[in-house]
C-alpha positions as CSV (number, residue, x, y, z in Angstrom):
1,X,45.6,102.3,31.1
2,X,45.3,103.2,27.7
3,X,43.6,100.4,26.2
4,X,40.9,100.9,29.0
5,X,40.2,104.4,31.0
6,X,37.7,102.5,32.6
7,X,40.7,100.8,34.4
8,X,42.6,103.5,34.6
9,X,40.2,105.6,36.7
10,X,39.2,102.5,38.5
11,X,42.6,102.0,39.3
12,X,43.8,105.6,40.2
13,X,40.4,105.9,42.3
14,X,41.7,102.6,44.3
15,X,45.1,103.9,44.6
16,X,43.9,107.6,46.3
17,X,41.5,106.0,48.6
18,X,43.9,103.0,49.3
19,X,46.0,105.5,50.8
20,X,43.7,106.6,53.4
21,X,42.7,103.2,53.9
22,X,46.4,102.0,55.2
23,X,46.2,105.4,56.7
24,X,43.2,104.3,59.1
25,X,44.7,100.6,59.6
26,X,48.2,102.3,61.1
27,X,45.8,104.8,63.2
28,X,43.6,102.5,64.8
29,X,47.0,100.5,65.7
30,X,48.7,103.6,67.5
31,X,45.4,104.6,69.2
32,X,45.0,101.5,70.4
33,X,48.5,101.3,71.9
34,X,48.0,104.6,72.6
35,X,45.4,103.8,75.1
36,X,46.2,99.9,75.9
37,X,49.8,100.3,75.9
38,X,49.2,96.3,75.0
39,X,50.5,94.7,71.4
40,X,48.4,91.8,72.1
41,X,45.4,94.8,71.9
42,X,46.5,95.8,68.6
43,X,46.8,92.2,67.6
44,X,43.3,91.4,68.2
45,X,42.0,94.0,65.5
46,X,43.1,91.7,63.3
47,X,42.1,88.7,65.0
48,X,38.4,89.7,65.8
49,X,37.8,90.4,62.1
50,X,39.2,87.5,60.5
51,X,36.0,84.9,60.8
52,X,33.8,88.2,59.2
53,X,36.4,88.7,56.6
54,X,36.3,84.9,55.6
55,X,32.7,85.1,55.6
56,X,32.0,88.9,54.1
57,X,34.7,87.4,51.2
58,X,33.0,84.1,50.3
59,X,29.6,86.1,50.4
60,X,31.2,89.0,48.1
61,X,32.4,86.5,45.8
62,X,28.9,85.4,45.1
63,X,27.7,88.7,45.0
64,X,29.9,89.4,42.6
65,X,29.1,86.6,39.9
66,X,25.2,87.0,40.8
67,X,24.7,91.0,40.3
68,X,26.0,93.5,38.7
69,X,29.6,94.1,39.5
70,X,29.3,97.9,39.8
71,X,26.5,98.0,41.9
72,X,28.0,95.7,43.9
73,X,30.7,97.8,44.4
74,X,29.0,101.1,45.1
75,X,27.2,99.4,48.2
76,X,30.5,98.3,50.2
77,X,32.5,101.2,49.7
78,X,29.2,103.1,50.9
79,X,29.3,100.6,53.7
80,X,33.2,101.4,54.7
81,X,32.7,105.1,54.0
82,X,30.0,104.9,57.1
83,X,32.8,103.0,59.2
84,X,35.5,105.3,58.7
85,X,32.8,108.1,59.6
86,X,32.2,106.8,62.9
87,X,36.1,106.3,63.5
88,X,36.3,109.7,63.4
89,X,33.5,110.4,65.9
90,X,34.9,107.8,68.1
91,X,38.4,109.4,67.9
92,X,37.1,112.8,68.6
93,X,35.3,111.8,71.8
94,X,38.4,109.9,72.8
95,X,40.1,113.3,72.7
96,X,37.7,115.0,74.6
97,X,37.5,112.0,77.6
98,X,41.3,112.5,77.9
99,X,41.2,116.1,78.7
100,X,39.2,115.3,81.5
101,X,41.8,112.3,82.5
102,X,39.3,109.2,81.1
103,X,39.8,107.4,77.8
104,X,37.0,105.6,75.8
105,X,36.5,102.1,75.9
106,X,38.4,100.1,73.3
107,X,35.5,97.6,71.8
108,X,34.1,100.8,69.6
109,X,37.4,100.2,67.6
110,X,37.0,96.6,67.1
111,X,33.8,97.0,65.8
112,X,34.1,99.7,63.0
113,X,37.8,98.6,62.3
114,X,35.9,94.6,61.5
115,X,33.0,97.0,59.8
116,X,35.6,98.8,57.6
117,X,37.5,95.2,57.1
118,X,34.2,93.6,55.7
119,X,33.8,96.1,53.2
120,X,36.9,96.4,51.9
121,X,37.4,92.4,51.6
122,X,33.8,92.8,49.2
123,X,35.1,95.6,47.1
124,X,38.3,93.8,46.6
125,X,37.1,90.7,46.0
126,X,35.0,92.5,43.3
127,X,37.1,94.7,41.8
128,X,39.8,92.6,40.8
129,X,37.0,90.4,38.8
130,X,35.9,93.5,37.1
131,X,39.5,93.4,35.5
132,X,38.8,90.5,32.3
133,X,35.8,92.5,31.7
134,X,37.1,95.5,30.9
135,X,41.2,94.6,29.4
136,X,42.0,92.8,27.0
137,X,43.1,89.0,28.3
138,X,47.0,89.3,27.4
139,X,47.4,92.9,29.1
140,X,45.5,91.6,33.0
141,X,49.4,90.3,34.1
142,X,50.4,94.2,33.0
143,X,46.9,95.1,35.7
144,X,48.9,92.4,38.1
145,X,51.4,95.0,38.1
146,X,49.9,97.9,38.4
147,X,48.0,96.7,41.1
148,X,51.5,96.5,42.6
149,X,52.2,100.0,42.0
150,X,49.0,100.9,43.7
151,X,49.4,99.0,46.6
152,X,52.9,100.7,46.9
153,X,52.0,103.8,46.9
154,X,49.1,102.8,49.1
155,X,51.5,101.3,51.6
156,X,54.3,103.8,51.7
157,X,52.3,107.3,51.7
158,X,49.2,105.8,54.3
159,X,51.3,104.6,56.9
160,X,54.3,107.4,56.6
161,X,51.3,110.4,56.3
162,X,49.4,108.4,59.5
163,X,52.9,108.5,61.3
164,X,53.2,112.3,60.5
165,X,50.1,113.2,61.4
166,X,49.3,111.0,64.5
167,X,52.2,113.2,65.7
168,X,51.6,116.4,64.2
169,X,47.0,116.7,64.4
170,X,46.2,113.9,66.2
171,X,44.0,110.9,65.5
172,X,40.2,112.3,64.6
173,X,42.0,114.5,61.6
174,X,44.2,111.2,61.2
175,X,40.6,109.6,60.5
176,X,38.9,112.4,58.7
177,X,41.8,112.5,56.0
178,X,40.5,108.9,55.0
179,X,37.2,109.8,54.6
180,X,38.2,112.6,52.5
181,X,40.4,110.7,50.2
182,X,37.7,107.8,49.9
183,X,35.7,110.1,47.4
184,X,38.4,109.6,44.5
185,X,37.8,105.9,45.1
186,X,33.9,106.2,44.9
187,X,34.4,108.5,41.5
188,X,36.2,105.6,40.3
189,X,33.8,102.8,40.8
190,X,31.0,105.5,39.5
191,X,32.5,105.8,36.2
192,X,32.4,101.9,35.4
193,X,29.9,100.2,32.6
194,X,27.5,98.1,34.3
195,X,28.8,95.0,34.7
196,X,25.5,92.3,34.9
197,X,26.9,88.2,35.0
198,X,27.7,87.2,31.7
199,X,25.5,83.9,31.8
200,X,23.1,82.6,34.5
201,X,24.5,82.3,37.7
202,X,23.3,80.8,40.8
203,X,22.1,83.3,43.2
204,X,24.6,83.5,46.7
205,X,23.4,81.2,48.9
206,X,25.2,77.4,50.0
207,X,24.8,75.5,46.1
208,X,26.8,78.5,44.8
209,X,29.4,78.3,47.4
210,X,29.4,74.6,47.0
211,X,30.1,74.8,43.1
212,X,32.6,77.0,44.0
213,X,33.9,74.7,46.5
214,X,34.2,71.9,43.4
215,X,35.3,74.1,41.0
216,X,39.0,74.5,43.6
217,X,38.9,70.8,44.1
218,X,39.3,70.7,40.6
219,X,42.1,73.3,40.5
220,X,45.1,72.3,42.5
221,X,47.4,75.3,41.2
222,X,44.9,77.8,42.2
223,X,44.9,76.3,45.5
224,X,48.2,76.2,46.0
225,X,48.8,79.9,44.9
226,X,46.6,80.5,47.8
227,X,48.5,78.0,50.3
228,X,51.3,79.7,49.8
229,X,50.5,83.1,50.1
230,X,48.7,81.8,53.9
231,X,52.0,80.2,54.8
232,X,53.9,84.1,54.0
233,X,51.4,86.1,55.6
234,X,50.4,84.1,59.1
235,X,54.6,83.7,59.9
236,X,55.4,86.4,58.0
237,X,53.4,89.4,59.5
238,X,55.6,91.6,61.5
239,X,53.3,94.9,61.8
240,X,51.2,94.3,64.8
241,X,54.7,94.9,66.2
242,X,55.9,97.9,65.1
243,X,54.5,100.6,67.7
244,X,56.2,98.6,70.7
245,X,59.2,98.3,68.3
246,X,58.6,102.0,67.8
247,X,58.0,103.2,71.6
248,X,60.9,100.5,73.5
249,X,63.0,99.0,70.8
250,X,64.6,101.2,68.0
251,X,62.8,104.5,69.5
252,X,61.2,107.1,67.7
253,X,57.1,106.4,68.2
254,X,55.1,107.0,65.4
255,X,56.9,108.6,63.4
256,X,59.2,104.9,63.2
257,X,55.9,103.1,62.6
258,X,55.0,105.1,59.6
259,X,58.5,104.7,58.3
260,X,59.1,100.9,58.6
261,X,55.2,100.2,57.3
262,X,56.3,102.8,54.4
263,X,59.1,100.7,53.5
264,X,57.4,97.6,52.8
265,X,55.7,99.6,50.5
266,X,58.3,101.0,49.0
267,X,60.0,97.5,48.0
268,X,56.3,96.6,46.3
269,X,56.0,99.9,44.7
270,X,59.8,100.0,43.4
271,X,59.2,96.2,42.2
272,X,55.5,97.4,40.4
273,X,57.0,100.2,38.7
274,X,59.9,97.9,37.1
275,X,57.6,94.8,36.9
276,X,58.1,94.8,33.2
277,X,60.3,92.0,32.8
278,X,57.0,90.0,33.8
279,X,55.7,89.3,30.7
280,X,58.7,87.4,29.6
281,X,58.3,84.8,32.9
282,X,56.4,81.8,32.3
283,X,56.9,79.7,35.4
284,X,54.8,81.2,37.4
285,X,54.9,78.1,40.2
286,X,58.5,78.3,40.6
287,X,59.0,82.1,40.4
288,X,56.4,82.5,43.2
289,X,58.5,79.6,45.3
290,X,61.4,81.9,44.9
291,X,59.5,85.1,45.8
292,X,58.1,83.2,48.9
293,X,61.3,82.1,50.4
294,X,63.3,85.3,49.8
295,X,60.5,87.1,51.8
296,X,61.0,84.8,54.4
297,X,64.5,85.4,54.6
298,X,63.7,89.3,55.0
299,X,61.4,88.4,57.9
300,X,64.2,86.7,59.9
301,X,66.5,89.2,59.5
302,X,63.7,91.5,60.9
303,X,63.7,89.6,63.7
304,X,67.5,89.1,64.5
305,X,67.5,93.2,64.1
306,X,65.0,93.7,67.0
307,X,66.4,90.4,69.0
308,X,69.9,92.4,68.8
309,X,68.5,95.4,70.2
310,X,66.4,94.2,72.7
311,X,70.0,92.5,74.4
312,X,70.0,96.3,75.4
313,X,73.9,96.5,74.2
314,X,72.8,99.3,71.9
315,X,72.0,102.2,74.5
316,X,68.3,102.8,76.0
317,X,65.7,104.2,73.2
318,X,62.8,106.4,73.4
319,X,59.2,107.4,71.9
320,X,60.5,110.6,70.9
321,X,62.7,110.4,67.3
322,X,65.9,112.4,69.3
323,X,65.9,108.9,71.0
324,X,66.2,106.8,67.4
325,X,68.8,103.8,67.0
326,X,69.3,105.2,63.4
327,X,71.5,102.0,62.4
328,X,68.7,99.6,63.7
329,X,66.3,101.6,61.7
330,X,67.8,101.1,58.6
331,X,68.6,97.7,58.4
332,X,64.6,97.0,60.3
333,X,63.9,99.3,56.9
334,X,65.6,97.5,54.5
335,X,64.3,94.5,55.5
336,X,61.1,95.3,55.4
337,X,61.6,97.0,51.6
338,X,62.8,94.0,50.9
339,X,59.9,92.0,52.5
340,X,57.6,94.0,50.2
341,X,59.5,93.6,46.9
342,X,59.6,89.8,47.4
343,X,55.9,89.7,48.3
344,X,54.8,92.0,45.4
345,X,56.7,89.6,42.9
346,X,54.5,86.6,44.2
347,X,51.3,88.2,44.2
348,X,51.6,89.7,40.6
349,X,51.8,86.2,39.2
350,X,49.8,84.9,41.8
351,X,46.7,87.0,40.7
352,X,47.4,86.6,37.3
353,X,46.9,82.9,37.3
354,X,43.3,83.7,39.4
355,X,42.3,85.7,36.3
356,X,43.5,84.2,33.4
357,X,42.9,80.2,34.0
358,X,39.6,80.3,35.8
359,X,36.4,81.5,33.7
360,X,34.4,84.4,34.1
361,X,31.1,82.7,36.1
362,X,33.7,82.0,38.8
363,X,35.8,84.7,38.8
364,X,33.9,86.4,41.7
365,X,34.1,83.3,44.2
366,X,37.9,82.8,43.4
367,X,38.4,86.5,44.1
368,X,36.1,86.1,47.0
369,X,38.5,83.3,48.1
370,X,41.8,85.3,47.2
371,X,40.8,88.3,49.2
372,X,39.9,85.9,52.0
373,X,43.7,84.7,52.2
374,X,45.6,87.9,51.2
375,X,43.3,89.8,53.8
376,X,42.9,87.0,56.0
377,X,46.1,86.0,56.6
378,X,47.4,89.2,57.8
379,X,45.0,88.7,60.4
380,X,46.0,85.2,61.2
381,X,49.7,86.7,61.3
382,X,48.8,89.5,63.4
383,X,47.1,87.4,66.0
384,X,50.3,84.6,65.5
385,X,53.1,87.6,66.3
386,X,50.7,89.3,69.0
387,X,50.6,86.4,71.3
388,X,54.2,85.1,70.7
389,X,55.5,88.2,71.5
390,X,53.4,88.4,74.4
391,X,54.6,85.1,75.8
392,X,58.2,85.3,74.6
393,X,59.8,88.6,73.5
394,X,59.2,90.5,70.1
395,X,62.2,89.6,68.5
396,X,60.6,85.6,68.6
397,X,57.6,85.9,65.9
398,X,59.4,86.9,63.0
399,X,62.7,84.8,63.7
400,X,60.3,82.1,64.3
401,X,58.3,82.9,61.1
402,X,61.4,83.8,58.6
403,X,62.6,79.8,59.1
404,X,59.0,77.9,59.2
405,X,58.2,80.1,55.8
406,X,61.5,79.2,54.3
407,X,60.9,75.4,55.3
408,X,57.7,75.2,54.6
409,X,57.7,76.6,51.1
410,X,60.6,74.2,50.2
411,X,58.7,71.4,51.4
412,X,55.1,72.4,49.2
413,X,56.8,73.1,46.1
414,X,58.1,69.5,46.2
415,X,54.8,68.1,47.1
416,X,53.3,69.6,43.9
417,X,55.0,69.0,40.8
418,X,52.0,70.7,38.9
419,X,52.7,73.8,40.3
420,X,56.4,74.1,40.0
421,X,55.6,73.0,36.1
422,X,53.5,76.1,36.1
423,X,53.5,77.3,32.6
424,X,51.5,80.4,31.9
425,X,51.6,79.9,27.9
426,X,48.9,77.2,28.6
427,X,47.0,78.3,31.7
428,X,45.8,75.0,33.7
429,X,44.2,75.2,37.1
């Protein structure tokens, strides 16, 4: 941050409207429930925006290599600004149909929540490229890190402040704190150079995404940092569950949401801000096998927490935090802590392989891709755990999940012998 204050107000910008944007994501989940009372509801905010994420992160990716980097920017977080805007409209009216006993129809949410998604996938996909240009090469596994911090803090103030004040205001000032807090973000982007392609690229359209397309077939540890991360997130998702596991299972309503969301983050914030030992780790393939199967573990233990509380030995629960399972809490808390600590550790090396083995004039279509998966397959996840629990009970996605990521990642890291002889003293894609 000291080398470059270009970073570091592009970073602390991200980090204060990242909060309101995890804010919004934990909102639109409780109001949903709130007036579904269905998780498979929830699920399926995730689930409609997938295909537009795949497609708004592939598309930003070319944007990104074609056109300046910073204008670029500008236009999607203008773009998600306007979406949050109109979640706070469509939360107000909701409030004022339920006085009169009616609630507004659901769709609304769907469409501005995939809006919101669309432009976020875009400005990350783009600001993480922006990184080489501005730091110096050996210091971007240091903005790895960071990033890590950020998306801690993100993760453990949005969802813990959405909890409190879902409870406390109610959802349209729930909604309006994000559009407040988005300004520090736009400051941030504001203040950056302009950052024009570096040599002629082609402009977005299908012979850019097809050199991109050859450029992974030639890159078979970039392409398995992103398998891996798909395996984690679609088995490993657990969220779409927490405001059933918050209203029947532990208790406490959304006040427990905020908390277990918050503790993911705080394992990825705690693991950030002592993320130094990173620079002396060099095998980046197997450390992110590790990472990968520890986080799986976290997620089945998850699982067997809500499995042993749904048996109904523990005494009934309630929506109202006089009615918490305080023990099931805190192990469901810890898990999750640890979920996020495991996850953090793969994706700082993860990223830092993106950035520092592929060149500049494809940095935007990798990062297009990489936002694809680590925003993507959430979404997958979400839809995987919404409809298993549905069909089976809520305890079954992430006991499910924690084994097939444990399995699965044993079984790729075997496959590929290139990518468990990782070595980041020689980048090779």
């Amino acid at each position: 941050m000291r080398e470059s204050p270009a970073f570091a107000r592009l970073w602390i910008g991200a980090a204060v409207s990242g909060i309101g944007a995890q804010l919004t994501i934990v909102a639109v989940g409780l109001q949903i429930y709130d007036i579904t009372a269905s998780t498979l509801a929830v699920a399926l905010v995730g689930g409609i925006a997938l295909l537009p994420m795949i497609v708004a992160g592939l598309w930003g990716g070319m944007l990104a290599d074609a056109f300046d980097r910073r204008l670029v920017l500008i236009i999607s977080a203008l773009v998600g600004w306007i979406a949050t805007i109109a979640l706070v409209v469509l939360s107000v009216t909701d409030a004022v149909l339920a006085a009169s006993g009616t609630r507004v129809e659901v769709w609304p949410f769907y469409v501005f929540t995939t809006l919101n998604a669309i432009a976020a996938t875009i400005t990350g996909a783009t600001r993480f490229s922006v990184y080489p240009r501005i730091l110096p090469e050996h210091l971007v596994s240091r903005a790895s890190a960071l990033n890590g911090i950020s998306s801690g803090l993100q993760l453990t103030v949005g969802p813990a402040l959405a909890g409190v004040l879902v409870a406390v205001a109610g959802f349209p000032i729930t909604f309006a704190v994000d559009a407040v807090l988005f300004t520090a973000g736009f400051l941030g982007i504001l203040s950056l150079p302009k950052l024009p392609p570096l040599s002629h690229t082609l402009r977005p359209g299908l012979q850019s995404l097809r050199d991109g397309y050859a450029f992974l077939r030639r890159a078979p540890n970039i392409r398995m940092s992103f398998l891996v991360d798909i395996v984690a997130m679609s088995f490993g998702r657990p969220f779409v569950l927490l405001p059933a596991v918050g209203a029947v299972v532990i208790g406490g309503g959304p006040v427990t949401v905020g908390i277990l969301t918050a503790a993911a983050a705080v394992g990825t914030f705690a693991t950030g801000l002592f993320s130094g030992p990173v620079a002396h780790v060099h095998r980046y393939g197997v450390a992110i096998g590790r990472a990968i199967t520890v986080y799986g573990a976290f997620i089945l233990l998850f699982g067997l927490v809500i499995a042993a509380m749904q048996t109904g030995w523990f005494g009934p629960v309630g929506p109202d935090m006089s009615q918490v399972n305080w023990v099931a809490l805190a192990i469901a808390g810890v898990a999750l802590a640890g979920t996020g600590a495991s996850d953090e550790v793969s994706a700082i090396f993860r990223s830092t392989i993106l950035l520092t083995a592929a060149p500049d004039e494809m940095r935007g279509r990798l990062q297009g891709v990489f936002t694809v998966v680590v925003t993507g397959g959430p979404r997958i996840g979400d839809l995987y755990a919404g409809i298993l629990a549905s069909l089976v009970a809520l305890w079954f996605p992430p006991v499910l999940g924690g084994l097939l990521i444990m399995a699965l990642i044993g079984v790729l890291l075997r496959l590929t012998p290139s990518f468990r002889a990782y070595d980041a003293r020689t980048p090779t894609l």
